[in-house]
DRENKE-68043 format. One record per residue: residue number from 0; x, y, z of N, C-alpha, C, O in turn; residue in three letters. Coordinates in nm, 2 decimals, padded with zeros to 4 digits. Each point is the difference from the previous one (the first is absolute). Example, Ala and Ser with C-alpha at 12.3 -4.5 7.8 and 13.67 -1.06 7.14 Angstrom:
2
(rec 0,(01.32,-00.57,00.78),(-00.09,00.12,00.00),(00.09,00.12,00.00),(00.10,00.00,00.07),ALA)
(rec 1,(-00.14,00.11,-00.14),(00.09,00.11,00.00),(-00.08,00.11,00.08),(00.05,00.11,00.01),SER)
END
This chain:
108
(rec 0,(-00.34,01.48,-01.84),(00.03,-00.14,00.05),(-00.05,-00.10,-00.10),(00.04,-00.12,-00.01),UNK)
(rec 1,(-00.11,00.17,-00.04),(-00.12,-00.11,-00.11),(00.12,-00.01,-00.15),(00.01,-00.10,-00.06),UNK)
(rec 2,(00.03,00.19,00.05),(00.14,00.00,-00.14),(00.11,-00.08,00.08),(00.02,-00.11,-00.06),UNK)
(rec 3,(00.05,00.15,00.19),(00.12,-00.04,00.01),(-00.08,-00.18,00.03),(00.02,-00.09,-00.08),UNK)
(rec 4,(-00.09,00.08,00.17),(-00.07,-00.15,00.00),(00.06,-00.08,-00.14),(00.07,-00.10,00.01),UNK)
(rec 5,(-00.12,00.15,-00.15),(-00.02,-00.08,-00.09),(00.18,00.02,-00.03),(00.06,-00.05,-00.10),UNK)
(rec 6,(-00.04,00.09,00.16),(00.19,-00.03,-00.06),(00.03,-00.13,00.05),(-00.06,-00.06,00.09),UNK)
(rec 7,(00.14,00.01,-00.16),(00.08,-00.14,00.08),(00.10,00.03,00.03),(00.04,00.12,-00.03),UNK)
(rec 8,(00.02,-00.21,00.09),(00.14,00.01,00.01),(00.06,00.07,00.21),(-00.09,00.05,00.07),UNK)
(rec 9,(00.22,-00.07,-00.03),(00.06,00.01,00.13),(-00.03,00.15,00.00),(-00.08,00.05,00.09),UNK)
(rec 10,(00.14,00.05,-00.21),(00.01,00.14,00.06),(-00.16,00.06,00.00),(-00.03,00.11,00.05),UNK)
(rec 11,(-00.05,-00.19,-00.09),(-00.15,00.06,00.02),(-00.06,00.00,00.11),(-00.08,00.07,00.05),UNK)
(rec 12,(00.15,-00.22,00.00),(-00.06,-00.07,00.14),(00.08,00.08,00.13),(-00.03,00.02,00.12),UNK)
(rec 13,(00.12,00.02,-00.18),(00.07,00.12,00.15),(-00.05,00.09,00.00),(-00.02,00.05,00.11),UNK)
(rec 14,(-00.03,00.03,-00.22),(-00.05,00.15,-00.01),(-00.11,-00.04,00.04),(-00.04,00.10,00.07),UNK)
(rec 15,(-00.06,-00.19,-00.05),(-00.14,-00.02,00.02),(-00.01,-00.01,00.18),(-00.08,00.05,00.08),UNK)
(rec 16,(00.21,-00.14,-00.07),(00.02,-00.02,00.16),(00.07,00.14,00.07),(-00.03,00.02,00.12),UNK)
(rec 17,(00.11,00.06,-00.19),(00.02,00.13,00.03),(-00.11,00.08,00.08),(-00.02,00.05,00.11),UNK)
(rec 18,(-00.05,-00.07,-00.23),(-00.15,00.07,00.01),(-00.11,-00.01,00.11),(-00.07,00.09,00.05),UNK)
(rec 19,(00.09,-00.27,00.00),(-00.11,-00.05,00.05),(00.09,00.05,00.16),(-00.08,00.02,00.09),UNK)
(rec 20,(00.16,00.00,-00.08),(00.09,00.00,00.13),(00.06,00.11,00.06),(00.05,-00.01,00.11),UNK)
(rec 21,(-00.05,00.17,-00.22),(00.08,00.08,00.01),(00.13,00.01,00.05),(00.06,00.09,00.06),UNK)
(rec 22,(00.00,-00.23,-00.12),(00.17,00.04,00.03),(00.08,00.06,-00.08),(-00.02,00.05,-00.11),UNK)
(rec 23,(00.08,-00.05,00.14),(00.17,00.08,-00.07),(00.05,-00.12,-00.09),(00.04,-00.11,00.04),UNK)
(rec 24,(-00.03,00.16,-00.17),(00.03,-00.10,-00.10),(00.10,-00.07,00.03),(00.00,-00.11,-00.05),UNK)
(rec 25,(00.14,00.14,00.15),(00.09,-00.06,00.05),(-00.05,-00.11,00.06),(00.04,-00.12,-00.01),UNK)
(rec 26,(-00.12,00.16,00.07),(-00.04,-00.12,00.18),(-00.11,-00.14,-00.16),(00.00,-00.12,00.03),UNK)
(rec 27,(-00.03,00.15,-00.12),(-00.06,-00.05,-00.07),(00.11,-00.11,-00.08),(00.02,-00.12,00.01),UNK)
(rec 28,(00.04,00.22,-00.08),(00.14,-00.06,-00.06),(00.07,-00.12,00.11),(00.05,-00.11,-00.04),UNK)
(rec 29,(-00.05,00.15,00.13),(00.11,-00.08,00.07),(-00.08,-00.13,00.11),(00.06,-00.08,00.07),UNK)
(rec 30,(-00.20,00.10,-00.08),(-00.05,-00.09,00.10),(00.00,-00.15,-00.06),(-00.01,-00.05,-00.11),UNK)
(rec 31,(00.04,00.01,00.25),(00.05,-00.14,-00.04),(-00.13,-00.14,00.10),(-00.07,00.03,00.09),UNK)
(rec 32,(00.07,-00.15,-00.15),(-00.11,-00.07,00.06),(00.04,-00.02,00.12),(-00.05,-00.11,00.03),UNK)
(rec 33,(00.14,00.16,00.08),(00.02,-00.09,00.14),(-00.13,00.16,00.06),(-00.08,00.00,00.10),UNK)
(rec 34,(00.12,00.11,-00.20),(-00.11,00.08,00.07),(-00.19,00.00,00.02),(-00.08,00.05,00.08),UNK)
(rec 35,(00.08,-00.11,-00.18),(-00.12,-00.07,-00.02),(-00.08,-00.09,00.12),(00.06,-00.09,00.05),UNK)
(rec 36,(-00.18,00.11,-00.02),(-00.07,-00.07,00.08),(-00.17,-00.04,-00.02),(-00.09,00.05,00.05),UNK)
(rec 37,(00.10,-00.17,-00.18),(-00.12,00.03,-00.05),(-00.11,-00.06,00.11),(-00.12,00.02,-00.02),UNK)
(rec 38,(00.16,-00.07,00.13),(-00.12,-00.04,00.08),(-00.10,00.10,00.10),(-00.11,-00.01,00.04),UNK)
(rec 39,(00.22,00.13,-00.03),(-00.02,00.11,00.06),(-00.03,00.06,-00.07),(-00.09,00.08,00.04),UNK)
(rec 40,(00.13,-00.05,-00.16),(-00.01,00.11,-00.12),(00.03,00.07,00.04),(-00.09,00.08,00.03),UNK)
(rec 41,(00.27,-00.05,00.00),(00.04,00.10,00.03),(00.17,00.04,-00.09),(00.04,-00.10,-00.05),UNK)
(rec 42,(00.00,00.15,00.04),(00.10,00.03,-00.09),(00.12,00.11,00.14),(-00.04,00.10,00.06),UNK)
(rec 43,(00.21,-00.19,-00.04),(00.01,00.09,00.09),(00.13,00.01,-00.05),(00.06,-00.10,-00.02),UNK)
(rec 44,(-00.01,00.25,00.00),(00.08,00.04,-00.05),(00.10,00.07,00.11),(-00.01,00.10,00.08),UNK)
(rec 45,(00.16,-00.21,-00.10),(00.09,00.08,00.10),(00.03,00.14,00.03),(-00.03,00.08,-00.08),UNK)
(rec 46,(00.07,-00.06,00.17),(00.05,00.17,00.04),(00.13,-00.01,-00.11),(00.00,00.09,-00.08),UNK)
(rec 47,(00.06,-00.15,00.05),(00.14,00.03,-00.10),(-00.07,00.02,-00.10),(00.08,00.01,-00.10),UNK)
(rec 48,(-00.19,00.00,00.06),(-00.03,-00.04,-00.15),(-00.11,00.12,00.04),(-00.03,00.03,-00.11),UNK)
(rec 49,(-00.03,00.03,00.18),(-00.07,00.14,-00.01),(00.09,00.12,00.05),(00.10,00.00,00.06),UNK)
(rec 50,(-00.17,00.12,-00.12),(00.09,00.12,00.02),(-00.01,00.01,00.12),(00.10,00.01,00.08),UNK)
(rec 51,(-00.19,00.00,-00.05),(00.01,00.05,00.19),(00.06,-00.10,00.13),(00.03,00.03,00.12),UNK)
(rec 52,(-00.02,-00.15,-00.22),(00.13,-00.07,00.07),(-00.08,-00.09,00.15),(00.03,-00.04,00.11),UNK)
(rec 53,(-00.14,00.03,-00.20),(-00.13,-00.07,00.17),(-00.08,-00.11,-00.10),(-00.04,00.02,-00.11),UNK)
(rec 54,(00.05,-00.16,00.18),(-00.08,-00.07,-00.05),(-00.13,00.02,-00.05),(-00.07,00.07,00.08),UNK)
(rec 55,(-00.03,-00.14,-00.23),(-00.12,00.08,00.00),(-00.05,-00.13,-00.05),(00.05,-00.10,-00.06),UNK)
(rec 56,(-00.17,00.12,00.12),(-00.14,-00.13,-00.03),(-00.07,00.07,-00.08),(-00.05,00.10,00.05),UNK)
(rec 57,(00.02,-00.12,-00.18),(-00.10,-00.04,-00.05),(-00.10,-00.08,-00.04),(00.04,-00.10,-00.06),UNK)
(rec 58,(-00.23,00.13,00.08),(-00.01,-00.05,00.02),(-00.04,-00.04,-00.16),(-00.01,00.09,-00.09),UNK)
(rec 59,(-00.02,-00.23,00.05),(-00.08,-00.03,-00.15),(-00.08,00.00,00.00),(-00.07,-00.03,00.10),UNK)
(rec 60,(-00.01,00.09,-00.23),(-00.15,00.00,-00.07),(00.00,-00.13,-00.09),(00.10,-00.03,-00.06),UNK)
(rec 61,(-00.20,-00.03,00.06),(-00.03,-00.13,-00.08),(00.02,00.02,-00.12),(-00.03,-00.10,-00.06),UNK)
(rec 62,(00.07,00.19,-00.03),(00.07,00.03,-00.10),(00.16,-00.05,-00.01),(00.05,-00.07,-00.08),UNK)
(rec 63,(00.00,00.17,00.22),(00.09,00.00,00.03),(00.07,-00.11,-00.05),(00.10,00.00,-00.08),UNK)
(rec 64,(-00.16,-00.12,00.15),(00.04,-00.11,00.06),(-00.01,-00.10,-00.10),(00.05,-00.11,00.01),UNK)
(rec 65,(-00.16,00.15,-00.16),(-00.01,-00.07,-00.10),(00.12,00.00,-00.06),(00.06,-00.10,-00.01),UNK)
(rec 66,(-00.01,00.23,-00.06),(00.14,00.04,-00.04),(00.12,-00.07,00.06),(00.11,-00.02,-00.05),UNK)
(rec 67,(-00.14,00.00,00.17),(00.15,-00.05,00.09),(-00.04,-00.19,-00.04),(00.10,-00.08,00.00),UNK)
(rec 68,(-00.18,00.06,-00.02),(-00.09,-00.15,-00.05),(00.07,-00.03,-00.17),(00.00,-00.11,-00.06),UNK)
(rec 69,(00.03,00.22,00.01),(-00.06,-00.04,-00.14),(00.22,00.02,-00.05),(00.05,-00.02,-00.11),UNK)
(rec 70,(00.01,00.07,00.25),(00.20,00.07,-00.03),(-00.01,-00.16,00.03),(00.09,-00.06,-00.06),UNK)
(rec 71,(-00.16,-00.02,00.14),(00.08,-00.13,00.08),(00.08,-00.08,-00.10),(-00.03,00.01,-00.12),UNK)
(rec 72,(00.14,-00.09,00.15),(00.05,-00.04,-00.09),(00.09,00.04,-00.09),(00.07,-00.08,-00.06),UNK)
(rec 73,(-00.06,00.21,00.04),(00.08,00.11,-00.13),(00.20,-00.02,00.07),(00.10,-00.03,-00.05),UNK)
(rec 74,(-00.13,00.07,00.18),(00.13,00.02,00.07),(-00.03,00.00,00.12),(-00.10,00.06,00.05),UNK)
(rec 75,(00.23,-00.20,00.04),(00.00,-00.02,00.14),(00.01,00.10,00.10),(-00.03,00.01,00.12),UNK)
(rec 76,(00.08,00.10,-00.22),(00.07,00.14,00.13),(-00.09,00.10,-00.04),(-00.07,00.04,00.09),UNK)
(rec 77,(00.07,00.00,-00.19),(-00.10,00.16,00.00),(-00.12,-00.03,-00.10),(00.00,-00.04,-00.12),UNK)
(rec 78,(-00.11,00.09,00.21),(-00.16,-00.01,-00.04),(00.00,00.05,-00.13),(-00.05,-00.07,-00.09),UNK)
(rec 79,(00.12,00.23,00.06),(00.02,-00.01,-00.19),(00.13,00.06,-00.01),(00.05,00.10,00.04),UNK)
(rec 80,(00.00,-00.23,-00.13),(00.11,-00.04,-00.04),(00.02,00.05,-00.13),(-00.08,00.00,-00.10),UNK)
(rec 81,(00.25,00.08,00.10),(-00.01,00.03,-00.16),(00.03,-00.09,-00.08),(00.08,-00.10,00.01),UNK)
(rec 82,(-00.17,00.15,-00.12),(-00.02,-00.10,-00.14),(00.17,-00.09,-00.04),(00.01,-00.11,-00.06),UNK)
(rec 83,(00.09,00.22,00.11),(00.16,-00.02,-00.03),(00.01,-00.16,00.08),(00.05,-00.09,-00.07),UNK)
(rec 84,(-00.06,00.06,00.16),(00.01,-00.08,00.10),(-00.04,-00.03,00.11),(-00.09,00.06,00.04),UNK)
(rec 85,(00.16,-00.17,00.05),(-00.05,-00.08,00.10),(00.01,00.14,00.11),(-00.09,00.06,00.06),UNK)
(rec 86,(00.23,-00.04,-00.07),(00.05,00.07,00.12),(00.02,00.15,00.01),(00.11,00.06,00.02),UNK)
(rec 87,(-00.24,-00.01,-00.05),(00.00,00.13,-00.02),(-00.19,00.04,00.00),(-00.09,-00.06,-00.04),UNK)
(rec 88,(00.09,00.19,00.10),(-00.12,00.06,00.05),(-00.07,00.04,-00.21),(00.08,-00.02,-00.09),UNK)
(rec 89,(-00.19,00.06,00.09),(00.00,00.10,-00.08),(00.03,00.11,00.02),(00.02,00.06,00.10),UNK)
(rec 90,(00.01,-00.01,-00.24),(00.08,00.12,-00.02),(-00.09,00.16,00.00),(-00.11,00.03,-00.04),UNK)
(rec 91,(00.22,00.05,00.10),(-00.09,00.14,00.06),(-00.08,00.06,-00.08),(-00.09,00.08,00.02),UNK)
(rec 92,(00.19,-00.14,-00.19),(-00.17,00.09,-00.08),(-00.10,-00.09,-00.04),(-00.04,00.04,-00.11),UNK)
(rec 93,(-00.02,-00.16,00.16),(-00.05,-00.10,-00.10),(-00.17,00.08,00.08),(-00.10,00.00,-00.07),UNK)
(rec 94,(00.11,00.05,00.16),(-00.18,00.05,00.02),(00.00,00.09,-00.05),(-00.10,00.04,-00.05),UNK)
(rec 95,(00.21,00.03,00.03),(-00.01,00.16,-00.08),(-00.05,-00.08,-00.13),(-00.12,00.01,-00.02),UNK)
(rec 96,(00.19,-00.08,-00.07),(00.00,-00.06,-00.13),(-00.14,00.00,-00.03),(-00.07,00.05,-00.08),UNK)
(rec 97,(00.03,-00.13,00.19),(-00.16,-00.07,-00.02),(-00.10,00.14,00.00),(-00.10,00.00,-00.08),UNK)
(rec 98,(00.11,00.09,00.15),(-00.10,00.10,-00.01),(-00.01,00.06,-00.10),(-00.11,00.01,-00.06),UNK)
(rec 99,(00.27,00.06,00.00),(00.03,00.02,-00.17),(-00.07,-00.07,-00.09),(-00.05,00.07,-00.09),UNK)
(rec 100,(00.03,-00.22,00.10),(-00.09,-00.07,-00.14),(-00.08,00.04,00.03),(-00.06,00.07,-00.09),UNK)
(rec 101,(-00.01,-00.08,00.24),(-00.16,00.05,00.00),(-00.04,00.10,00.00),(-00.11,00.03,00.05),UNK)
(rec 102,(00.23,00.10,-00.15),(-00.04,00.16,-00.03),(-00.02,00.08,00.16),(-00.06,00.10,00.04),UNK)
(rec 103,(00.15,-00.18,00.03),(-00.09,00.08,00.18),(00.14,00.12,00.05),(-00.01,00.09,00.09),UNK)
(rec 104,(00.11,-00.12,-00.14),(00.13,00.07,00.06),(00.07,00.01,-00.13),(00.04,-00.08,-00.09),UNK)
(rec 105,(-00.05,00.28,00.13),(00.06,00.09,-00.14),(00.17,-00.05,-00.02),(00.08,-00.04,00.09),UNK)
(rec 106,(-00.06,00.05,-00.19),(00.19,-00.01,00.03),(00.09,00.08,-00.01),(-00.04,00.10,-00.07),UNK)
(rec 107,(00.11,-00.11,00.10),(00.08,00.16,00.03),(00.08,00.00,-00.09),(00.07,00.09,-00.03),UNK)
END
């Protein structure tokens, strides 16, 4: 956490929030700020957008919630936004990418 920390950049800050939250890089990729609830610090991810098809609360760690502090501003619709544009999620390899610099995931 202390290596990927010193990365900059969106696809570091999803792998970090991955991490802090144990979601499914999808539900990461695609969350957007209407799910967000920083007064509650809660993060609630539709049933369409999880596999099991059931709404899910999570809840934030003050980390969490620094990371979701520091995306504000980047893009109106998705918390991390690909580098390509406004209107598009990050892309499904950009956390794989980031572990790769950091020597952490072999490549096939």
């Amino acid at each position: 956490m202390t290596r990927l920390r010193a990365v900059l950049g969106t696809r570091a800050r999803a792998l970090e929030f991955a991490l802090l939250t144990a979601a499914r890089t999808a539900e990461i990729r695609g969350a957007r700020w209407c799910e967000i609830d920083f007064e509650s610090k809660t993060w609630t991810v539709p049933a369409e957008r999880m596999k099991a098809r059931e709404v899910h609360a999570v809840h934030l760690s003050d980390r969490a919630i620094e990371i979701l502090e520091t995306q504000c501003g980047i893009s109106t619709k998705y918390v991390f936004p690909s580098v390509r544009g406004e209107g598009a999620p990050l892309s499904n390899m950009a956390m794989l990418g980031c572990l790769r610099r950091l020597g952490l995931a072999a490549l096939n």
